[in-house]
Each structure stands twice: as C-alpha cells, then as structure tokens.
mmCIF file of the protein (N, C-alpha, C, O) and its ligand, coordinates in Angstrom:
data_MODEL
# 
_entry.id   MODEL 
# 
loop_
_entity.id 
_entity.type 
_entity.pdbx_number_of_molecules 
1 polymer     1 
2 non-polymer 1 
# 
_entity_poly.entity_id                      1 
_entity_poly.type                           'polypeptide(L)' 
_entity_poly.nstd_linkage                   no 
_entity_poly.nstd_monomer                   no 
_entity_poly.pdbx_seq_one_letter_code       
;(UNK)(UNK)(UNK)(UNK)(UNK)(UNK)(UNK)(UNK)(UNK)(UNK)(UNK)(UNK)(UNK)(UNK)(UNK)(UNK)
(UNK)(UNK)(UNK)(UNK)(UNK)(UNK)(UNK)(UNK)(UNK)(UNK)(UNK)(UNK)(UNK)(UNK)(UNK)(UNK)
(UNK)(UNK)(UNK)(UNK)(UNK)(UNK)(UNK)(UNK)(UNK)(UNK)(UNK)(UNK)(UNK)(UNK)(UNK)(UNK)
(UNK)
;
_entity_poly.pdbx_seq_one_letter_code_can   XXXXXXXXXXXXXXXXXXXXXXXXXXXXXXXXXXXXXXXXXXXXXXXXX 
_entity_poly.pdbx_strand_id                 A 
# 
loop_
_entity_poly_seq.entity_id 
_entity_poly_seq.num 
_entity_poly_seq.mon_id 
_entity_poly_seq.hetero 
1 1  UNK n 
1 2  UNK n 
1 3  UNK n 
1 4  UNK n 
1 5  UNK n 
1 6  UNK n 
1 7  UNK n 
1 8  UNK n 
1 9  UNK n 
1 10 UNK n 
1 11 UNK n 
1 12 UNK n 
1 13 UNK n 
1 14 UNK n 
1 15 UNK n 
1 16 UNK n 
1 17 UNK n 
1 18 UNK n 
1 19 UNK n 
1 20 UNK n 
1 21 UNK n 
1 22 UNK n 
1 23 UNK n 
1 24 UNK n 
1 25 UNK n 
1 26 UNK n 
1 27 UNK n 
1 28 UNK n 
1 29 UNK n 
1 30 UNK n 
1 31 UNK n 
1 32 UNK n 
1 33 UNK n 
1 34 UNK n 
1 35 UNK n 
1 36 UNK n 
1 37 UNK n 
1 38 UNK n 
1 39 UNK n 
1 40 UNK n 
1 41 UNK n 
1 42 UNK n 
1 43 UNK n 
1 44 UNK n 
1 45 UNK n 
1 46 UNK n 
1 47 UNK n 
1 48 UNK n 
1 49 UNK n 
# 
loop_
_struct_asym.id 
_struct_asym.entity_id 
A 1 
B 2 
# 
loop_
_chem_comp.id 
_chem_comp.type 
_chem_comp.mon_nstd_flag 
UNK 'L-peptide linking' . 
ZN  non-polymer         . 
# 
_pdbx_entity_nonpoly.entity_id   2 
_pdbx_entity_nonpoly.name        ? 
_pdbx_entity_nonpoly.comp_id     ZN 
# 
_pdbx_nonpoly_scheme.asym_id         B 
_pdbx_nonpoly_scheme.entity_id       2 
_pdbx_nonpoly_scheme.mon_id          ZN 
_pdbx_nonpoly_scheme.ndb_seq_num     1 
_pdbx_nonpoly_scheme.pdb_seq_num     101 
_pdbx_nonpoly_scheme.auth_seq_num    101 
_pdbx_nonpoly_scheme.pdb_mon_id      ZN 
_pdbx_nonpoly_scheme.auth_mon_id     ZN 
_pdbx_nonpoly_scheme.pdb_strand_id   A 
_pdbx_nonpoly_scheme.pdb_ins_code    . 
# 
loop_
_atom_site.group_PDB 
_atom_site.id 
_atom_site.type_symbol 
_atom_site.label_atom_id 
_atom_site.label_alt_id 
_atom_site.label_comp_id 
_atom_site.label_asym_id 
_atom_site.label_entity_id 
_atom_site.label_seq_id 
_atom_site.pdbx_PDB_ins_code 
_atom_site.Cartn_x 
_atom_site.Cartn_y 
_atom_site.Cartn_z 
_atom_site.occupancy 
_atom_site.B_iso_or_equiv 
_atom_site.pdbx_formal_charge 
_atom_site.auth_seq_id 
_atom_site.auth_comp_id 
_atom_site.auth_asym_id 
_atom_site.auth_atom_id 
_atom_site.pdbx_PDB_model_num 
ATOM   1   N  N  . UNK A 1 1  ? -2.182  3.315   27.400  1.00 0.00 ? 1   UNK A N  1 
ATOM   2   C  CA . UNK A 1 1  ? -3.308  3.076   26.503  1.00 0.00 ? 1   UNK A CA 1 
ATOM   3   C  C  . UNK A 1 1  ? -2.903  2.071   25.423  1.00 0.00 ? 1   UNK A C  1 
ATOM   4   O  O  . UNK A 1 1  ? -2.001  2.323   24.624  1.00 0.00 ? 1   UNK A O  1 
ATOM   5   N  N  . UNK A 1 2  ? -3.605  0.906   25.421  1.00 0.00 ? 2   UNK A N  1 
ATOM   6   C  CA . UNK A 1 2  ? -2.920  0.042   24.105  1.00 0.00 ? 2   UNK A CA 1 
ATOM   7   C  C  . UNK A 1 2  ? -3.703  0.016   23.038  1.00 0.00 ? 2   UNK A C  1 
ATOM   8   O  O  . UNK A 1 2  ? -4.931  0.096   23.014  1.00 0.00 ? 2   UNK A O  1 
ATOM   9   N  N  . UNK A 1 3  ? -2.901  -0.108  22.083  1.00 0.00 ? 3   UNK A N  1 
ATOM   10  C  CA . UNK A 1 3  ? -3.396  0.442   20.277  1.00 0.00 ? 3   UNK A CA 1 
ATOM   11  C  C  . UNK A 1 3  ? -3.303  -1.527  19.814  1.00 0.00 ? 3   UNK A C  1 
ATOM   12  O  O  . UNK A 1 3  ? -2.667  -2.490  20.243  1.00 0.00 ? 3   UNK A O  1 
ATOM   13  N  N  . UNK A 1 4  ? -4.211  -1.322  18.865  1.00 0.00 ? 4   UNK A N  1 
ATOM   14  C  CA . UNK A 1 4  ? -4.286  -2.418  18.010  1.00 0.00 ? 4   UNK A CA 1 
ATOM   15  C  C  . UNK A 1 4  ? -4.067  -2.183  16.435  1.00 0.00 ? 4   UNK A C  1 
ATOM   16  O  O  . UNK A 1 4  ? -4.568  -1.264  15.787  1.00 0.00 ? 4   UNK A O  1 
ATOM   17  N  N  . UNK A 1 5  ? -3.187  -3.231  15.925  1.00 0.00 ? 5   UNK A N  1 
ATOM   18  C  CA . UNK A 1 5  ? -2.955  -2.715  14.356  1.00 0.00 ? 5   UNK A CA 1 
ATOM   19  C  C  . UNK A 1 5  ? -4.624  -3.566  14.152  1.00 0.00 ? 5   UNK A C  1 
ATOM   20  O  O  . UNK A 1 5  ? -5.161  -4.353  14.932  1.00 0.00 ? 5   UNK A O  1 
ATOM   21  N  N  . UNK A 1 6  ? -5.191  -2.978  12.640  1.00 0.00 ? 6   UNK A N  1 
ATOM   22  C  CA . UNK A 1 6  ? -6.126  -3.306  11.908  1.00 0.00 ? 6   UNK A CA 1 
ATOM   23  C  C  . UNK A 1 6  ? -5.201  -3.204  10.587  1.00 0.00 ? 6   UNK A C  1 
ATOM   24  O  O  . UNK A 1 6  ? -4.167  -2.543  10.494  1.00 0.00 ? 6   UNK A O  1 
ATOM   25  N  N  . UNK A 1 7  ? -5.981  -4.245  9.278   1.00 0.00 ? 7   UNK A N  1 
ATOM   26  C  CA . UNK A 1 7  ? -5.736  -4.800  8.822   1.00 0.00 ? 7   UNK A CA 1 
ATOM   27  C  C  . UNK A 1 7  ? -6.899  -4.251  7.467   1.00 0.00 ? 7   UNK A C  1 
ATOM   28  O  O  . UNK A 1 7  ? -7.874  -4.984  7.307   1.00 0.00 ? 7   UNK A O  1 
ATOM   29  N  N  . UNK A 1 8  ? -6.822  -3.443  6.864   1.00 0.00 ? 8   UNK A N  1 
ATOM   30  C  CA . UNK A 1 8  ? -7.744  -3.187  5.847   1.00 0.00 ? 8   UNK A CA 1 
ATOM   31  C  C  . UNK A 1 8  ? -7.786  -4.081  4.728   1.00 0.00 ? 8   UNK A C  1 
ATOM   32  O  O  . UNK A 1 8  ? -6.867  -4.303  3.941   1.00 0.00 ? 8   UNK A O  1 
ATOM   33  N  N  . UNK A 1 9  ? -9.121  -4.651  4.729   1.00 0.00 ? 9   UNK A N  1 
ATOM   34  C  CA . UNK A 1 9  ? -9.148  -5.450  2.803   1.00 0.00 ? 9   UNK A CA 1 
ATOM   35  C  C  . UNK A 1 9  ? -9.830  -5.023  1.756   1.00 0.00 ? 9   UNK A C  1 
ATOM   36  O  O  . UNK A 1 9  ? -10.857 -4.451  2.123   1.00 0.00 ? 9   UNK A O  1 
ATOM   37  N  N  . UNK A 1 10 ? -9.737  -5.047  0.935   1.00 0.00 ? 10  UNK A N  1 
ATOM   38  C  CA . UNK A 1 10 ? -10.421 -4.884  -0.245  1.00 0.00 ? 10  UNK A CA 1 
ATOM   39  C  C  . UNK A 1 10 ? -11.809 -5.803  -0.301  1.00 0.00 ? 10  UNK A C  1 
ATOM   40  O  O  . UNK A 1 10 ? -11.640 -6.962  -0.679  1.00 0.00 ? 10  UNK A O  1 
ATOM   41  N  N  . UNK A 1 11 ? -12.946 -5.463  -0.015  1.00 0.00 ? 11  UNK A N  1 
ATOM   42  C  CA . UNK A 1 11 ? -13.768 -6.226  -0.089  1.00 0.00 ? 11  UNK A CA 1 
ATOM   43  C  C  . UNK A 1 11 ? -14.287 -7.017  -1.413  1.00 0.00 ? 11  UNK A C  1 
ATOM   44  O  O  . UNK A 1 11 ? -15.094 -7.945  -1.374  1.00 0.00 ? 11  UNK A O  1 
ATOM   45  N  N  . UNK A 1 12 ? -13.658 -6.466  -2.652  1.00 0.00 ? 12  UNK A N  1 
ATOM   46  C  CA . UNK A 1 12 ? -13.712 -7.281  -3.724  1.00 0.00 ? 12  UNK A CA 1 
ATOM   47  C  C  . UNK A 1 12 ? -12.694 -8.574  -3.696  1.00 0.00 ? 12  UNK A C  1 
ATOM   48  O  O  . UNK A 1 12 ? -13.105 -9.721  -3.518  1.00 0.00 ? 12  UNK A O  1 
ATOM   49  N  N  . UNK A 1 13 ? -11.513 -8.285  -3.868  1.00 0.00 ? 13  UNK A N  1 
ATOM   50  C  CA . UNK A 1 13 ? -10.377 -9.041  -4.366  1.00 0.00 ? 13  UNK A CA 1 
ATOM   51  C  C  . UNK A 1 13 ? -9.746  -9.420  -3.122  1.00 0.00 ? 13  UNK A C  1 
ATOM   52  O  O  . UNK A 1 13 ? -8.734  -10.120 -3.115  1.00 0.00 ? 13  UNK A O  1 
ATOM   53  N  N  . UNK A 1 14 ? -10.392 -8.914  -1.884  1.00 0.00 ? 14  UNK A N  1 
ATOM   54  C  CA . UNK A 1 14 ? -9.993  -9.332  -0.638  1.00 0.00 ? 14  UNK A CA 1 
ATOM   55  C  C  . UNK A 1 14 ? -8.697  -9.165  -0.284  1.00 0.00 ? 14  UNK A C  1 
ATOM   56  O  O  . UNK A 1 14 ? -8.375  -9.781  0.732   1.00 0.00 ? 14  UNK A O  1 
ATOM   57  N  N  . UNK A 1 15 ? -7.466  -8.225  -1.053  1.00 0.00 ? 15  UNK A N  1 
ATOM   58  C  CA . UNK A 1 15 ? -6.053  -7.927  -0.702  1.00 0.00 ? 15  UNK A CA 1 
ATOM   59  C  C  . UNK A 1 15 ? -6.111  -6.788  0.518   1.00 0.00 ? 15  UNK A C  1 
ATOM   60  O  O  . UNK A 1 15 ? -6.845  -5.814  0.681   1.00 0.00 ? 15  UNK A O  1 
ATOM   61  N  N  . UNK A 1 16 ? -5.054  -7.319  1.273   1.00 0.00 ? 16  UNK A N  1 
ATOM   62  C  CA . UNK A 1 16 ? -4.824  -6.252  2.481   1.00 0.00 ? 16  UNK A CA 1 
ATOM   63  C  C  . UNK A 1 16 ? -4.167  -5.443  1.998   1.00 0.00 ? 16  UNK A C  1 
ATOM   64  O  O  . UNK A 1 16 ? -3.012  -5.818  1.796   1.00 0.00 ? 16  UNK A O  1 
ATOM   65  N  N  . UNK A 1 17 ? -4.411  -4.379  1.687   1.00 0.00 ? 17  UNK A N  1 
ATOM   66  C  CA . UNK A 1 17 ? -3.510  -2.947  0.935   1.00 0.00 ? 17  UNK A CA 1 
ATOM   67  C  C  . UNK A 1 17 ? -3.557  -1.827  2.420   1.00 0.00 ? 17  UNK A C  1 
ATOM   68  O  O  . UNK A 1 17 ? -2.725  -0.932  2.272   1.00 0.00 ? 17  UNK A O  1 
ATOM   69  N  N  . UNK A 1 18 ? -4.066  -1.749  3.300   1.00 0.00 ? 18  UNK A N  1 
ATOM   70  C  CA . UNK A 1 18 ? -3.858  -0.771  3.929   1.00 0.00 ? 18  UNK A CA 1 
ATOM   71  C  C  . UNK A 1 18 ? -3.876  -1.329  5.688   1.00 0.00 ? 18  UNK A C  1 
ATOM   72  O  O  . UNK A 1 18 ? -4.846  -2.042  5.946   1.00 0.00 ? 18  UNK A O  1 
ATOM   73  N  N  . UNK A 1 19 ? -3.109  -1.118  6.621   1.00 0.00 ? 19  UNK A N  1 
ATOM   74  C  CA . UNK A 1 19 ? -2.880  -1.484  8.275   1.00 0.00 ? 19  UNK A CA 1 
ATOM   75  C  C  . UNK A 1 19 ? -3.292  0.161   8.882   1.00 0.00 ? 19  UNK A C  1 
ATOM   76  O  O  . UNK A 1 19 ? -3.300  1.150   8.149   1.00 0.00 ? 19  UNK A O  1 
ATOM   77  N  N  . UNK A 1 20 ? -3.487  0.176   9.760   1.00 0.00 ? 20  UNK A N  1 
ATOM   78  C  CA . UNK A 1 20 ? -4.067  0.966   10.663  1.00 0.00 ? 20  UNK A CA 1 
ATOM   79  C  C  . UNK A 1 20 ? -3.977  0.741   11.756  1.00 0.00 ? 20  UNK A C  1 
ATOM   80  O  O  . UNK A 1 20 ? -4.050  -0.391  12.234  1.00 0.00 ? 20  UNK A O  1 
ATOM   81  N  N  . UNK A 1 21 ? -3.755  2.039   12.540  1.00 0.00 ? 21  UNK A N  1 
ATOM   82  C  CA . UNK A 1 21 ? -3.333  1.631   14.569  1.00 0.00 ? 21  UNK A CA 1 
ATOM   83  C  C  . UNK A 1 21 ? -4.238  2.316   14.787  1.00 0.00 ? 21  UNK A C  1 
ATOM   84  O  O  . UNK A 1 21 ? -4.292  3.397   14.200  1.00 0.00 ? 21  UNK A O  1 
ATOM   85  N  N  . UNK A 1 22 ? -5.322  1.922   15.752  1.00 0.00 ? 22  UNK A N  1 
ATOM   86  C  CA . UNK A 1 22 ? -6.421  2.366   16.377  1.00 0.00 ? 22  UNK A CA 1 
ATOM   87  C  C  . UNK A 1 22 ? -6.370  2.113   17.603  1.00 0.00 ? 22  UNK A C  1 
ATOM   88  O  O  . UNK A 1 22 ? -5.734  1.164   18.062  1.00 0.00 ? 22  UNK A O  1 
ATOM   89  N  N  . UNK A 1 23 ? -7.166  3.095   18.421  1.00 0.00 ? 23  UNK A N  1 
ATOM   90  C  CA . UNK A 1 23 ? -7.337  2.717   19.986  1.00 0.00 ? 23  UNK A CA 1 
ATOM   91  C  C  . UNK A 1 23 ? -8.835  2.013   20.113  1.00 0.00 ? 23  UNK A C  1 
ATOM   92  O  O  . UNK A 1 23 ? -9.741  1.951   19.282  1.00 0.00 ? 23  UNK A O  1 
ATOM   93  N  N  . UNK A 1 24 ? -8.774  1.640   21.109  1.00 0.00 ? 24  UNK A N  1 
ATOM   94  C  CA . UNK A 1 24 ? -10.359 0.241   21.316  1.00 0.00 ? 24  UNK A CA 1 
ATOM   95  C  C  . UNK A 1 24 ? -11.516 1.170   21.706  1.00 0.00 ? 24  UNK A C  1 
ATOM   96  O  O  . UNK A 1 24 ? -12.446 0.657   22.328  1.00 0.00 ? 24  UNK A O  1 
ATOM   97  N  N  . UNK A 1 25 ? -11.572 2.578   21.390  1.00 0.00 ? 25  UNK A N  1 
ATOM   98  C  CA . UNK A 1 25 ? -12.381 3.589   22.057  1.00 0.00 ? 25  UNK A CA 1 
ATOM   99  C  C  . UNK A 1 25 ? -13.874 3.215   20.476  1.00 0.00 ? 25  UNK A C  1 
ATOM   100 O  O  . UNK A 1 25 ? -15.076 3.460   20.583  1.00 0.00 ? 25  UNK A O  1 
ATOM   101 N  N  . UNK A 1 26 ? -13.473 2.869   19.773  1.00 0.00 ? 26  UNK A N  1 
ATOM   102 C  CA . UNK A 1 26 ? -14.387 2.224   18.536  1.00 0.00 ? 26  UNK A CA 1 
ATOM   103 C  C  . UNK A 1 26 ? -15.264 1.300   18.698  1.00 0.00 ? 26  UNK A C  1 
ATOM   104 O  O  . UNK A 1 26 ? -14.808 0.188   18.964  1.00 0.00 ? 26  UNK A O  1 
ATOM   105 N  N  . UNK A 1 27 ? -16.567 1.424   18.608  1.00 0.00 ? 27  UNK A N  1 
ATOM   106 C  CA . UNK A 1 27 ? -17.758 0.338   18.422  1.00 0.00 ? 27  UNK A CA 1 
ATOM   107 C  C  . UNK A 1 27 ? -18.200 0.171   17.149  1.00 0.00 ? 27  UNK A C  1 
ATOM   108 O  O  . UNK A 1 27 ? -19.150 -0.592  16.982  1.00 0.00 ? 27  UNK A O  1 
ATOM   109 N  N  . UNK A 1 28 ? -17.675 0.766   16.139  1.00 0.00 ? 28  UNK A N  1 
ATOM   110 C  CA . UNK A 1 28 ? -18.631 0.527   14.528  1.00 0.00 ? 28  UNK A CA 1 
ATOM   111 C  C  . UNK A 1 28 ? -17.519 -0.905  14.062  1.00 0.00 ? 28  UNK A C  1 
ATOM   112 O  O  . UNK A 1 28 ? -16.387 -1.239  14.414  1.00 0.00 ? 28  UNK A O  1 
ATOM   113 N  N  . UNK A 1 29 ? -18.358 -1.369  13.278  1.00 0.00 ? 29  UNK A N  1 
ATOM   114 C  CA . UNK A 1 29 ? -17.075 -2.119  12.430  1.00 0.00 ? 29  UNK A CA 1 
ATOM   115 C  C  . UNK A 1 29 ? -16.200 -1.202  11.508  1.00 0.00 ? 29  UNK A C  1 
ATOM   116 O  O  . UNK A 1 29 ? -16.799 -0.127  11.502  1.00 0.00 ? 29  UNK A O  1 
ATOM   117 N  N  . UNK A 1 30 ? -15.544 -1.136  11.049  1.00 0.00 ? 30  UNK A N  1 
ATOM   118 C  CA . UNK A 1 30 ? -14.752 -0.214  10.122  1.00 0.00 ? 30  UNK A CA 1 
ATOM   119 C  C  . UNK A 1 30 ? -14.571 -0.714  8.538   1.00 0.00 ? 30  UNK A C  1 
ATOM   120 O  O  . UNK A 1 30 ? -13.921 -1.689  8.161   1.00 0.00 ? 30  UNK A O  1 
ATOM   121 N  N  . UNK A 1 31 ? -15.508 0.447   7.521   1.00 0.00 ? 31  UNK A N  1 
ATOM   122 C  CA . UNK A 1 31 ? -15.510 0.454   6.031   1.00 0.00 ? 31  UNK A CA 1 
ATOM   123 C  C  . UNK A 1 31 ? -15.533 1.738   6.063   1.00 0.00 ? 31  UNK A C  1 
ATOM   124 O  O  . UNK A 1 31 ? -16.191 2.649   6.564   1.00 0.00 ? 31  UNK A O  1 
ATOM   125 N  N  . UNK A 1 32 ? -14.066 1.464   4.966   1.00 0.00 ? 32  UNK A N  1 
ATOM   126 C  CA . UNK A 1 32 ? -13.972 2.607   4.200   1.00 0.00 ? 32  UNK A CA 1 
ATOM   127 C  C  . UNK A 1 32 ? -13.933 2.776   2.397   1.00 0.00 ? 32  UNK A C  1 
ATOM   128 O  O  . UNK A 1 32 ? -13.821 1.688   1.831   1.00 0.00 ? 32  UNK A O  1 
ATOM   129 N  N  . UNK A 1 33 ? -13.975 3.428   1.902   1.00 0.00 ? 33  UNK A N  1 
ATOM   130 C  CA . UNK A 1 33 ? -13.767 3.397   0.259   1.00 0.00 ? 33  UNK A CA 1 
ATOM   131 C  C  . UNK A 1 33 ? -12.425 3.922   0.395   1.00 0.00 ? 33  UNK A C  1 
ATOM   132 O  O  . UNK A 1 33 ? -12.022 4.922   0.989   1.00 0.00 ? 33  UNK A O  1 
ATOM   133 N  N  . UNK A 1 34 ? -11.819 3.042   -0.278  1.00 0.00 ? 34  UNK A N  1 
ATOM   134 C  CA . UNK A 1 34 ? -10.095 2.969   -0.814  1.00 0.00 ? 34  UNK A CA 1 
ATOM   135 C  C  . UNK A 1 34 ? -9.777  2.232   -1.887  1.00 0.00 ? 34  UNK A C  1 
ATOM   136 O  O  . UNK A 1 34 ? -10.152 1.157   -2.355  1.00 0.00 ? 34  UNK A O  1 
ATOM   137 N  N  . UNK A 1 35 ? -8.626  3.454   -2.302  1.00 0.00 ? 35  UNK A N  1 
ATOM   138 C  CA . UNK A 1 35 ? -7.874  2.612   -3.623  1.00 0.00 ? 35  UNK A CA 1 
ATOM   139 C  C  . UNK A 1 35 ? -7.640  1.454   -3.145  1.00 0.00 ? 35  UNK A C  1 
ATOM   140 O  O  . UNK A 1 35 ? -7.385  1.103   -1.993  1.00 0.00 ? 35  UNK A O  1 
ATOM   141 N  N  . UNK A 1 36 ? -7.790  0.592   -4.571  1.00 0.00 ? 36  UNK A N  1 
ATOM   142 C  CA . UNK A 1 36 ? -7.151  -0.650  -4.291  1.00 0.00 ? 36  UNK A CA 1 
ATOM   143 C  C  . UNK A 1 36 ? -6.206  -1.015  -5.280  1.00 0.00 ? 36  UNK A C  1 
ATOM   144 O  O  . UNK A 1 36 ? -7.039  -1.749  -5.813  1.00 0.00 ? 36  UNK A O  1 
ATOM   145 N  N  . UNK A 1 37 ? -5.392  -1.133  -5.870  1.00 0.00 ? 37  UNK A N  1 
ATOM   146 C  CA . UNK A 1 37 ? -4.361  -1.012  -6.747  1.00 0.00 ? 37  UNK A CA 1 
ATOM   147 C  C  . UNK A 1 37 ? -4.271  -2.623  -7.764  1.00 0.00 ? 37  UNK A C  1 
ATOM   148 O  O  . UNK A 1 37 ? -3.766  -2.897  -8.853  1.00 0.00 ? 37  UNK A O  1 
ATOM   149 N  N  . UNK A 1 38 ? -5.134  -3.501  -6.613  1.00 0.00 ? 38  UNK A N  1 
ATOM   150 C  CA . UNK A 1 38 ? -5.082  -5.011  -7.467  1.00 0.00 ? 38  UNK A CA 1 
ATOM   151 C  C  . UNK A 1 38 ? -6.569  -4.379  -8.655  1.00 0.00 ? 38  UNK A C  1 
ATOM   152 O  O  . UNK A 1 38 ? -6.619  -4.507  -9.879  1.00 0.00 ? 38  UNK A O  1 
ATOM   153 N  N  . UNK A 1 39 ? -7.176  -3.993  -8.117  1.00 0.00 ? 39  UNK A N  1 
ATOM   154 C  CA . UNK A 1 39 ? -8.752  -3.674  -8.599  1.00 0.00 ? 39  UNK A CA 1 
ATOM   155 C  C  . UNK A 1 39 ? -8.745  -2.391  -9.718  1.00 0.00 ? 39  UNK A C  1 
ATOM   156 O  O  . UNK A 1 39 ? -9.669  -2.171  -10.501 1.00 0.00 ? 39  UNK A O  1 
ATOM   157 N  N  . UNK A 1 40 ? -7.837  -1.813  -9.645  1.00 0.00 ? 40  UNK A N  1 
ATOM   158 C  CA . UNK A 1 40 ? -7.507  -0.749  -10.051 1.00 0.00 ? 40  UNK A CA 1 
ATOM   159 C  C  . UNK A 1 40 ? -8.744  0.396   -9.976  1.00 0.00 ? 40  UNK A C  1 
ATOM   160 O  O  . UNK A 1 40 ? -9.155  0.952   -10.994 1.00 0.00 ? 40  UNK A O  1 
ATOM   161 N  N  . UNK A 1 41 ? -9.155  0.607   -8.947  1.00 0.00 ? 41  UNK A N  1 
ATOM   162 C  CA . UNK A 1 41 ? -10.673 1.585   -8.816  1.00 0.00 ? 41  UNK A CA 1 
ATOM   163 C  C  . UNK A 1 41 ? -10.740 1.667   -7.145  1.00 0.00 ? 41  UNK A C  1 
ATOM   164 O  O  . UNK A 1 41 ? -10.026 0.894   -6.507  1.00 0.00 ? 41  UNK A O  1 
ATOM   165 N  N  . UNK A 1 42 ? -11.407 2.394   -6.609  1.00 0.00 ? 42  UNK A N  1 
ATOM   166 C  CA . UNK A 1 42 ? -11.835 2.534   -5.331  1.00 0.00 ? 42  UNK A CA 1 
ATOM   167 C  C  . UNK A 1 42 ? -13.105 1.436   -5.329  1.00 0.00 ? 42  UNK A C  1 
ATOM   168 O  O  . UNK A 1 42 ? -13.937 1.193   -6.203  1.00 0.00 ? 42  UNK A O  1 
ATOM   169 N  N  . UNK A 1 43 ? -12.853 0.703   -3.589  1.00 0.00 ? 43  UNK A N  1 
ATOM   170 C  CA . UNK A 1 43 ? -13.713 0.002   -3.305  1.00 0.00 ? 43  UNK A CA 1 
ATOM   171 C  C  . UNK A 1 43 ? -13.609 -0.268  -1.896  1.00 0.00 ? 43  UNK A C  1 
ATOM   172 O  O  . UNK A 1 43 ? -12.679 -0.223  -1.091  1.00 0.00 ? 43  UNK A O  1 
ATOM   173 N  N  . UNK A 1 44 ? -15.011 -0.604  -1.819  1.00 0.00 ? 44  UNK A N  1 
ATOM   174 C  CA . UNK A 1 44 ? -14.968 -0.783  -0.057  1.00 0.00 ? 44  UNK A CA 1 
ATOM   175 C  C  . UNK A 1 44 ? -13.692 -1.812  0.839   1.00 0.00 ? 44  UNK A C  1 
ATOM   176 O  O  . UNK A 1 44 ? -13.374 -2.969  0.563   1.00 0.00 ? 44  UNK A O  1 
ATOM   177 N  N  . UNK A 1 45 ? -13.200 -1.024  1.838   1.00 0.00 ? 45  UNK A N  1 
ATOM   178 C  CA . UNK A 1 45 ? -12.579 -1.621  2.199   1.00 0.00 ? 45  UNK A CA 1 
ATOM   179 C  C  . UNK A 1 45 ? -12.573 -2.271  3.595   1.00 0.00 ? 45  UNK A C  1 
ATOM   180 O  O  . UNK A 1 45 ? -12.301 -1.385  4.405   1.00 0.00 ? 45  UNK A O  1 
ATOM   181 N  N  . UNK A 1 46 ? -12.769 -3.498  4.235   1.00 0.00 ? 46  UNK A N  1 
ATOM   182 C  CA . UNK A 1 46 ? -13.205 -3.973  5.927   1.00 0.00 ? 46  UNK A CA 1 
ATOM   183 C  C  . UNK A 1 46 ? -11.778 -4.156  6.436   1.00 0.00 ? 46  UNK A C  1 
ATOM   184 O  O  . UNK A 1 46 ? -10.703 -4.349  5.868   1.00 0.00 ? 46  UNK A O  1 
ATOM   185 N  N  . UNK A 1 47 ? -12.218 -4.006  7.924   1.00 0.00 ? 47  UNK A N  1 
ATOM   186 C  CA . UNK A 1 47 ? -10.847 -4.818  8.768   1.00 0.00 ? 47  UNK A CA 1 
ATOM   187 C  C  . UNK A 1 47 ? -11.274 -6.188  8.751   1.00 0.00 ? 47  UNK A C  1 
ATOM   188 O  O  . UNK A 1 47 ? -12.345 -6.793  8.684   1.00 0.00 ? 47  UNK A O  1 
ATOM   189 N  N  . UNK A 1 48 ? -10.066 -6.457  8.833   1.00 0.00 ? 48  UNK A N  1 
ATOM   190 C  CA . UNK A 1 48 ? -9.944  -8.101  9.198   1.00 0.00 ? 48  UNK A CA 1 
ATOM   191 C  C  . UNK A 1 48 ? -9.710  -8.249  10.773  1.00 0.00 ? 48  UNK A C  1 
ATOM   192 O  O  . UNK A 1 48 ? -9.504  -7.312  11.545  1.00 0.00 ? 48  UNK A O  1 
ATOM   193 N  N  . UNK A 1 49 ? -9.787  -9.721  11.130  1.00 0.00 ? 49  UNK A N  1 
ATOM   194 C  CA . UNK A 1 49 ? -9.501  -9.938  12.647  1.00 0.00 ? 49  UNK A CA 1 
ATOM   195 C  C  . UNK A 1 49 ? -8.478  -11.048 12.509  1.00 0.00 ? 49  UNK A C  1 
ATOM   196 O  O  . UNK A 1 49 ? -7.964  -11.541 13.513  1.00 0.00 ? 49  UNK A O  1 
HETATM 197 ZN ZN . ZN  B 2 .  ? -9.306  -5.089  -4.652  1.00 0.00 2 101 ZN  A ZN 1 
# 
C-alpha cells in the first residue's frame, strides 16, 4: 500500500508547520485548524502539492 507525505500550511502566513503520511483512500481536500506558532493563534491549515 503506498503512503504519501502531505505537507500542512498555514493558510494565513502560508508556513509549513505540520507533514502528514496518508494513504490515497482520501477524496476531500484536507483543512484543518492548527496551531501555528509564526501566527501565534490557531488557523486553518491546507495541504500543499
Ligand atoms: Zn501562520
């Protein structure tokens, strides 16, 4: 079964603060609310490609 790293950003300040290994069994795009430590507050966070 092959895994793909993802790449979480901060959708404000756009810093990658968080990677993730997922399997391709996923159809949503992926947002989550996460600290962001440049932002100092929780904020949405996207994968990158
Ligand atoms: Zn940020």
């Amino acid at each position: 079964m092959s895994k793909k790293k993802i790449a979480l950003a901060c959708s404000v300040c756009g810093s990658r603060n968080y990677t993730i290994t997922e399997n391709l069994n996923r159809v949503e795009r992926l947002e989550v609310k996460k600290f962001c430590r440049y932002c100092n507050q929780h904020t949405l966070h996207r994968e990158t490609k």
